[in-house]
C-alpha positions in Angstrom: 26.5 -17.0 3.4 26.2 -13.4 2.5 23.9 -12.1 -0.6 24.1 -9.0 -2.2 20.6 -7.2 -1.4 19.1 -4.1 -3.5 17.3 -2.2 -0.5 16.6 1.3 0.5 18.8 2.4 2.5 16.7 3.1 5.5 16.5 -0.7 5.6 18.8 -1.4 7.7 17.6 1.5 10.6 14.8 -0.8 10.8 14.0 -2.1 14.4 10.2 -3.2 15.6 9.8 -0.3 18.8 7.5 -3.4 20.0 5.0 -1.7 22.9 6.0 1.6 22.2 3.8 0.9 18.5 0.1 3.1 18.6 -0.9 1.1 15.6 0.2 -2.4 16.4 0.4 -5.3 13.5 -1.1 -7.2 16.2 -4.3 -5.3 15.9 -7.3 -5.9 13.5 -4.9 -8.1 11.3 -5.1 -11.9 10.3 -2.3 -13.4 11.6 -2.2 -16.7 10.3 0.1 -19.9 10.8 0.8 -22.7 9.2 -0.1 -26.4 10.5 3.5 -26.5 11.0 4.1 -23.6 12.7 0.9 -24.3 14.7 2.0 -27.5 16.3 5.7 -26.2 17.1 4.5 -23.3 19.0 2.8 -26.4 21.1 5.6 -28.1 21.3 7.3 -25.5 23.2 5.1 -24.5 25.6 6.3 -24.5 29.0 4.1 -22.7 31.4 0.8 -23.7 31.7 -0.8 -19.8 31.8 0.1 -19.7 28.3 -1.1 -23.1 27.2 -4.5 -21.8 28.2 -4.3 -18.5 26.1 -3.1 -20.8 23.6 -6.2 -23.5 23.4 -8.4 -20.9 23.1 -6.5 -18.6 20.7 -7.0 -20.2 17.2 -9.5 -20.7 14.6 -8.8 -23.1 11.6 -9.7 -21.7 8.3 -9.9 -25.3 5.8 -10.3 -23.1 2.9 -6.9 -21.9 3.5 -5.6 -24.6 5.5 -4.3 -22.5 8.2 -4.5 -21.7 11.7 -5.6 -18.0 12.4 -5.1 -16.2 16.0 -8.2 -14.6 17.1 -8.7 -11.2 18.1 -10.2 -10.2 21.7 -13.3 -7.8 21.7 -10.9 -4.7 21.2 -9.7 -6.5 17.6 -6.2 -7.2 19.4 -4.4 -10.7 18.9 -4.8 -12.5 22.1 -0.9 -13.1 22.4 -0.6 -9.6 22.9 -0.6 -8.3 26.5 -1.5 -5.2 28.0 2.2 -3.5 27.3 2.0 -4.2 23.3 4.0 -6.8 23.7 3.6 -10.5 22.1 3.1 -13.6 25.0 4.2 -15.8 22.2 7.6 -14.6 22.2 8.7 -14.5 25.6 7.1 -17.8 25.7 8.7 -19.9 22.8 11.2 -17.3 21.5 11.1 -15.0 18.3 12.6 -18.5 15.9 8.8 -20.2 16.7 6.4 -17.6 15.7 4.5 -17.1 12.8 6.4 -16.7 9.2 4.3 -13.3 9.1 4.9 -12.3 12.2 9.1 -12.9 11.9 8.8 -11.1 8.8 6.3 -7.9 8.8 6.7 -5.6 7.6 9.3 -6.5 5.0 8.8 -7.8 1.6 11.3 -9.8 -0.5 12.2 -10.7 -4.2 14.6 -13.1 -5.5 14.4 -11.9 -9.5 16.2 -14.4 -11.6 20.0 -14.0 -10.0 19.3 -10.8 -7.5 17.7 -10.0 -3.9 15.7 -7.1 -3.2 14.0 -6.2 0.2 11.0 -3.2 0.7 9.3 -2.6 3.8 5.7 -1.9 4.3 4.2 1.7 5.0 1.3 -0.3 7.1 4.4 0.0 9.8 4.3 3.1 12.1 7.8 2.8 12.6 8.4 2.7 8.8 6.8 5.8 7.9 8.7 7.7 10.7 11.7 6.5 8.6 10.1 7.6 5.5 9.3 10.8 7.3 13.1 11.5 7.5 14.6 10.7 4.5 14.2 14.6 3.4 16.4 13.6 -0.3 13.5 11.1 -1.4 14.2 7.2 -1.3 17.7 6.4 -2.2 18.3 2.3 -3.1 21.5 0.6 -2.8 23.4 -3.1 -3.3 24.3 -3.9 0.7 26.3 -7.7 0.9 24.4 -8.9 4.2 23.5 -12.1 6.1 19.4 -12.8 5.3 17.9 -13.9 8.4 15.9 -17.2 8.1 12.7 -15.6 8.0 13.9 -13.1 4.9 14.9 -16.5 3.7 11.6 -18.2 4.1 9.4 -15.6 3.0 11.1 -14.3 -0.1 9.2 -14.6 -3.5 10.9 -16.3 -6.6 10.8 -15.0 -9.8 12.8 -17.2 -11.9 14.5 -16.5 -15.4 11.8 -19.5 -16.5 9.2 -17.9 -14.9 9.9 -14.5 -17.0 10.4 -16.4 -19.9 6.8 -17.2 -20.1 5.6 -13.9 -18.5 7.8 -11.4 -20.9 7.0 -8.3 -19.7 8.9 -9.2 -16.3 12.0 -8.4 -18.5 11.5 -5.0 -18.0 11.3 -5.7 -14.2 14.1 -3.1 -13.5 13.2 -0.3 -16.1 10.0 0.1 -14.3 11.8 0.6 -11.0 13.7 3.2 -13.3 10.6 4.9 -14.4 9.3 5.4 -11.2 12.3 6.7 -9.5 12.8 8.8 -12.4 9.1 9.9 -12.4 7.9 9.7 -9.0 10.6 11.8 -7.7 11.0 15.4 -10.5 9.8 17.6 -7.3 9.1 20.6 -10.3 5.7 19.1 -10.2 3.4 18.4 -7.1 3.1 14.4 -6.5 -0.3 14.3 -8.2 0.9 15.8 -11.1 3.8 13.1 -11.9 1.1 10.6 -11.0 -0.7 11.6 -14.0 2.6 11.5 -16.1 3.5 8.4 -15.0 0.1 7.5 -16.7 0.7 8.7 -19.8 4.0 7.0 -19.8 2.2 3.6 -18.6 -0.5 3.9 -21.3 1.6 4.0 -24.1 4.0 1.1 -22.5 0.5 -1.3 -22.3 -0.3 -0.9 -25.6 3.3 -1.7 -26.3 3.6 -4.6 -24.5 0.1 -5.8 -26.3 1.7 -4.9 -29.6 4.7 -7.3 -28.7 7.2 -4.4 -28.8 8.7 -5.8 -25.1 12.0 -5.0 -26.4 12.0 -1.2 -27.3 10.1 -0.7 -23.7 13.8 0.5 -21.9 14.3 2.7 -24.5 11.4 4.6 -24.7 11.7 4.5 -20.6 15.5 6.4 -20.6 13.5 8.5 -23.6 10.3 9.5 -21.7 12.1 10.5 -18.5 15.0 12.7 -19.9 11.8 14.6 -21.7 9.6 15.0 -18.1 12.9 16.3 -16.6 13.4 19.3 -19.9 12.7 22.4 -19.2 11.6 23.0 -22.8 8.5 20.1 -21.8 7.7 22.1 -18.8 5.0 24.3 -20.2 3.6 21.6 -22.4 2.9 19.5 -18.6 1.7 22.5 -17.1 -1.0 23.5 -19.5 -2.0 19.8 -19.6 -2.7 19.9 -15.8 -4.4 22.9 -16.0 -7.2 21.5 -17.9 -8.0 19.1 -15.1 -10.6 19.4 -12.6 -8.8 19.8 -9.4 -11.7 20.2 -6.7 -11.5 16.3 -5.3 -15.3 15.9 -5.5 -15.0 13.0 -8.2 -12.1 11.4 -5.8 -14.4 11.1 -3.1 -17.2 10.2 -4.6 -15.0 7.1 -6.1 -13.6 6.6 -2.9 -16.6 6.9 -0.7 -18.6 4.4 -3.2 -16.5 1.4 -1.8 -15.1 3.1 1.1 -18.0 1.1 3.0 -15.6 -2.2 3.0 -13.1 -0.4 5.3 -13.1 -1.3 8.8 -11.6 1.2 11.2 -13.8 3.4 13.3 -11.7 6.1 13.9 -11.6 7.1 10.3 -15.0 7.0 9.5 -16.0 9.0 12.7 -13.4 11.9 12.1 -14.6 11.9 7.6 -18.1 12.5 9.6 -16.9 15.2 11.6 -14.6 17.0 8.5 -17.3 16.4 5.6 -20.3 15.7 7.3 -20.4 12.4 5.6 -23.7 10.2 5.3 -24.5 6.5 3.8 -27.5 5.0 3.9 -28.1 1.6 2.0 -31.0 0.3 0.5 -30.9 -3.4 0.7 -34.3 -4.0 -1.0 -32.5 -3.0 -4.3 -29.8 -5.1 -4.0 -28.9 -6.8 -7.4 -26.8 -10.1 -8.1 -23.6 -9.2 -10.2 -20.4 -11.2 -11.0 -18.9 -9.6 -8.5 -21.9 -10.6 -5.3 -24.4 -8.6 -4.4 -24.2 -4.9 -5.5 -26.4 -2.7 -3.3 -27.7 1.0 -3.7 -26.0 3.8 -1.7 -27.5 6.9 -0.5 -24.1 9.5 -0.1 -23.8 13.2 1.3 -20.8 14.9 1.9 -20.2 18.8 2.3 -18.3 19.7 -0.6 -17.6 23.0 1.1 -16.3 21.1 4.1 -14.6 18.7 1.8 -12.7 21.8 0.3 -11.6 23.3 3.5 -10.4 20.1 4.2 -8.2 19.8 1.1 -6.5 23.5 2.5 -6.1 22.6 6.0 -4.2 19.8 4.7 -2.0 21.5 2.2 -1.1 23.8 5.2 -0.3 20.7 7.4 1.8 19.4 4.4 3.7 22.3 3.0 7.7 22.3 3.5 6.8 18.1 3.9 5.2 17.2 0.5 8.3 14.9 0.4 6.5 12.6 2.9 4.1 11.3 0.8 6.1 10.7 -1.9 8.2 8.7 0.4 5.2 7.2 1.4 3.8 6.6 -2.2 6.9 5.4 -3.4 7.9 2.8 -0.8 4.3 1.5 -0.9 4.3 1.0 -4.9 7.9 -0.7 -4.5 6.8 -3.2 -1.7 4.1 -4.4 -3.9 6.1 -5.4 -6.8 3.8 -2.2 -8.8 3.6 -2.3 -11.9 3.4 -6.2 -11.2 0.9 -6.4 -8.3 -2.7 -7.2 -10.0 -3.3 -9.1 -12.9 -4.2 -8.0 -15.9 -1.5 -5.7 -17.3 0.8 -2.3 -17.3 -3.0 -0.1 -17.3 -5.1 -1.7 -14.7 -1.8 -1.6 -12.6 -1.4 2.0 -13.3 -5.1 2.3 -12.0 -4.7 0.1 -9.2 -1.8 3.1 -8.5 -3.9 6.0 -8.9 -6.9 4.3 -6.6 -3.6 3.7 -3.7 -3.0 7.3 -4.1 -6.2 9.3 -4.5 -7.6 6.8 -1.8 -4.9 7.7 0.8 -5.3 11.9 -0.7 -9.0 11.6 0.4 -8.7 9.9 3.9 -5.3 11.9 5.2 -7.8 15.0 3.7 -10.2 14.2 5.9 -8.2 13.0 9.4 -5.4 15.4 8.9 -5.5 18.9 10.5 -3.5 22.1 10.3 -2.0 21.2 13.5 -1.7 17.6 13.6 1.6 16.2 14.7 3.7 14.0 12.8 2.9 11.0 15.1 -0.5 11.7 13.5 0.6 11.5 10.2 2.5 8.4 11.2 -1.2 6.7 12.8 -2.8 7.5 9.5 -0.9 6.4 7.4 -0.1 3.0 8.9 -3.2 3.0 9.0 -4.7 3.1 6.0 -1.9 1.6 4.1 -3.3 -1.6 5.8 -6.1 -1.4 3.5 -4.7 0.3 0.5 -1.8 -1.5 0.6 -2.4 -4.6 1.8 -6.0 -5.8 0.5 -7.0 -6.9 -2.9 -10.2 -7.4 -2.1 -10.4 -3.3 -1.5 -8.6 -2.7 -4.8 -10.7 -4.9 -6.8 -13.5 -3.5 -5.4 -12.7 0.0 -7.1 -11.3 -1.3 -10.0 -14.6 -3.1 -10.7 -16.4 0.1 -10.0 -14.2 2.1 -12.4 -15.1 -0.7 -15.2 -18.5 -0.5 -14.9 -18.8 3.1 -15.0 -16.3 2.6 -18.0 -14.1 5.3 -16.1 -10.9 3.5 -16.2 -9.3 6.3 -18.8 -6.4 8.6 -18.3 -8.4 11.6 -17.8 -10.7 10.2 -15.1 -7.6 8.8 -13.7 -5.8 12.5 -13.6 -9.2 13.5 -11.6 -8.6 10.9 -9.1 -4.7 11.7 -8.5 -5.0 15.8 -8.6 
């Protein structure tokens, strides 16, 4: 039975390019399955080279009840063979692998009576489609089929559900607002980040106030006044007043930057910034949060700077990628609605996203890097920024004990 679907329209170009992927999902990723799943992909095992990869692919995780494929010494699933490819589906077919697996790198919502479908910037192959669509993101209703895995994996948000969460009423309006924000190209992406703030400050304290229902209102208000051209002057003085130089946003970023595992990244921010860390364990302290230790950073902050050109250069004519980028990424994560704790934190879980991927594309991109570079980044860190709360709750606990969770410190981060 067909269902009417609210997607972008780049959706449906969608198609894994399988071996052809530099960044593969299979690489450096849990991958986990289910008991179920675990025992079917058993169950159809027919040749007896795979059973063996199989037997000695799988750790069980208790905590989470779940089987979890190991990676082989160069952090690549073991089901993967030396063309990219996945063992496990020529073996059992596509219908018996994992749920995540089948699904990656789509995301979907069932919000009281409608579908909706994002896909994940943490796909190579997504960002070359993000790369493309030169008009911004565009959503529209499609009537499709939903596979079974779209099916499976889809998230419920039910009208009782919302009932006792309110400020999912205004689910849509926020999709509004950042369309409507996200997307005025009269100011450079940073700067609508920062507006975006002041619009997601004032809806917080509304929503603590219990004003819920005038929240659409002042969203159709606040976005016909950022598109004015009588407000225009009044934005740009405002962003003049903000330090622009990046050295706060890597400090924030390079503070808990430590809990990001990819090599390549860390060895190219050496090469750009000259960056060094060196931790003293013997001042570790305890904290709610674990252990917090003391770090030792350097950086060139003229390096740093030269960076933040050569990377305007790469990016001029193509700003419209990472708002593409941006703007799928926020979507696929349900943002304003991703972390708990309200309309601000997830405001500043946005602004971390952002000025996180700013500083790392900063220090990897070149003036003459290729898009397929851009795509490798990207992917790349979007795995991370995207994908891990354990990375964003990690800065958002730093930005709380430095009591730097404001609008201003966030408008440094984002610019």
């Amino acid at each position: 039975m067909k269902k009417v679907v609210l997607q972008p329209s780049f959706y449906k170009e969608f198609e894994c390019i399988g071996g052809s992927c530099v960044n593969n999902c299979c690489h450096s990723w849990d991958i986990d399955f289910t008991k179920e799943e675990f025992k079917n992909v058993k169950r159809k095992i027919h040749t007896e080279e795979f059973r063996k990869i199989y037997d000695e692919a799988f750790v069980y995780n208790k905590e989470k009840g779940k089987f979890f494929a190991k990676l082989d010494e160069k952090e690549n699933c073991k089901f993967l063979d030396e063309n990219g490819l996945c063992k496990m589906y020529t073996e059992v077919g596509s219908e018996n692998m994992s749920q995540i697996c089948k699904l990656f790198p789509r995301k979907g919502l069932y919000y009281i009576e409608n579908y909706e479908y994002f896909l994940s910037p943490a796909c190579e192959e997504v960002v070359r489609l993000l790369t493309e669509e030169k008009d911004g993101i565009q959503l529209e209703w499609v009537e499709r089929e939903l596979s079974d895995a779209e099916k499976k994996g889809i998230y419920i948000c039910s009208a009782a559900y919302v009932e006792q969460r309110p400020i999912l009423q205004c689910y849509n309006e926020f999709k509004k607002l950042l369309f409507g924000i996200l997307q005025n190209r009269e100011y450079d992406f940073g700067e609508r980040m920062v507006v975006l703030g002041i619009a997601m400050k004032k809806i917080d304290e509304m929503a603590k106030n219990g004003q819920i229902n005038k929240i659409p209102e002042y969203i159709e208000n606040f976005i016909l006044e950022f598109y004015d051209e009588k407000n225009k002057e009044m934005y740009t003085n405002l962003f003049k007043k903000v330090d622009r130089s990046g050295q706060i946003r890597a400090v924030q970023v390079l503070t808990y930057c430590i809990s990001i595992n990819d090599a390549e990244l860390y060895e190219k921010m050496q090469k750009r910034i000259n960056y060094t860390m060196t931790i003293d364990m013997r001042k570790a302290k305890k904290s709610e949060r674990g252990y917090e230790v003391e770090k030792d950073m350097k950086f060139d902050i003229e390096k740093y700077q030269k960076a933040i050109e050569d990377f305007k250069e790469f990016i001029k004519g193509k700003e419209y990628w990472i708002e593409n980028v941006m703007l799928e990424g926020f979507l696929f994560n349900r943002l304003p609605f991703w972390v708990e704790g309200g309309i601000w934190k997830n405001y500043c879980a946005m602004a971390i996203v952002y000025s996180t991927f700013l500083f790392f594309m900063t220090c990897t991109i070149e003036k003459d890097s290729t898009k397929e570079d851009f795509m490798d980044y990207v992917s790349k860190i979007s795995r991370w920024a995207f994908h891990s709360m354990l990375f964003i709750e990690k800065l958002e606990g730093r930005l709380e004990q430095t009591e730097s969770n404001t609008l201003a410190h966030m408008a440094v981060l984002v610019l």
